[in-house]
C-alpha positions as CSV (number, residue, x, y, z in Angstrom):
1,X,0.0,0.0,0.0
2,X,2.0,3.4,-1.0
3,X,2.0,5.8,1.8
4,X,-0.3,8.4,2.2
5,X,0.2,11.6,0.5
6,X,-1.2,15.6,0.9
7,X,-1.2,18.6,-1.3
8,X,1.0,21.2,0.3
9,X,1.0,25.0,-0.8
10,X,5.0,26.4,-0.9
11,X,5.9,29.9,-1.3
12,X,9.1,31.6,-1.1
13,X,11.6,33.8,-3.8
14,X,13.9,33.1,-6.1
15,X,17.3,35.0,-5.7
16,X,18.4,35.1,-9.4
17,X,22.7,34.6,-9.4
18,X,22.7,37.2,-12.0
19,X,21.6,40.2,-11.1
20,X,20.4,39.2,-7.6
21,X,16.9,39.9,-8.3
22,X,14.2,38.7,-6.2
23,X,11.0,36.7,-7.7
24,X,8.2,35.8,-5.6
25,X,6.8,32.0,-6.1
26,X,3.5,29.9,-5.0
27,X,3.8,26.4,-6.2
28,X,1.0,23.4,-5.3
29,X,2.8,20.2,-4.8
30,X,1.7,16.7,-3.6
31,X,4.0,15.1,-1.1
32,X,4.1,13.0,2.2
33,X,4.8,15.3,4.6
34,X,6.1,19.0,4.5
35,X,9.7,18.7,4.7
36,X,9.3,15.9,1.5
37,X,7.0,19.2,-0.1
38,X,10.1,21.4,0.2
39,X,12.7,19.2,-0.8
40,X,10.3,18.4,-3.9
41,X,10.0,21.9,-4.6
42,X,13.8,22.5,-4.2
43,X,13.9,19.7,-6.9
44,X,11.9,21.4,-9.6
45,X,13.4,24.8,-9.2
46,X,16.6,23.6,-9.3
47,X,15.6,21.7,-13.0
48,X,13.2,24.4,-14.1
49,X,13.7,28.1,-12.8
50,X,16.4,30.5,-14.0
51,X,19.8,29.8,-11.5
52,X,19.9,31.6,-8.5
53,X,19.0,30.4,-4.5
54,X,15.4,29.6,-4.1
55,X,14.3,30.7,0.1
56,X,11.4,29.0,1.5
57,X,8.8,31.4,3.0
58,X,5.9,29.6,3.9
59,X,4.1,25.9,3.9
60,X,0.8,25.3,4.4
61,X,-1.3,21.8,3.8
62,X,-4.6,22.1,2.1
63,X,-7.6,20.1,2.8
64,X,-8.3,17.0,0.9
């Protein structure tokens, strides 16, 4: 039986390397817990956003 999973709501900003501009995100993601959610998000920016430090601001779970 896979283990049970939640939708998590991240947000944070995206520190760009080269001009150190600052980009606000909100991103929906399903995970086990929250610290899976974050290091799932940290995942997909890493692969997908423009380089630069990504700094988590917020988690929240949303209902099922």
């Amino acid at each position: 039986m896979p283990p049970k999973q939640y939708s998590f709501k991240v947000k944070g900003v995206l520190i760009s390397d080269k001009d150190k501009s600052e980009d606000d995100f909100s991103i929906f993601i399903t995970a086990m817990d929250d610290n899976h959610a974050v290091m799932l998000v940290r995942e997909h920016l890493r692969n997908h956003a423009p380089k630069g430090n990504s700094v988590i601001k917020g988690i929240e779970k949303k209902a099922d």
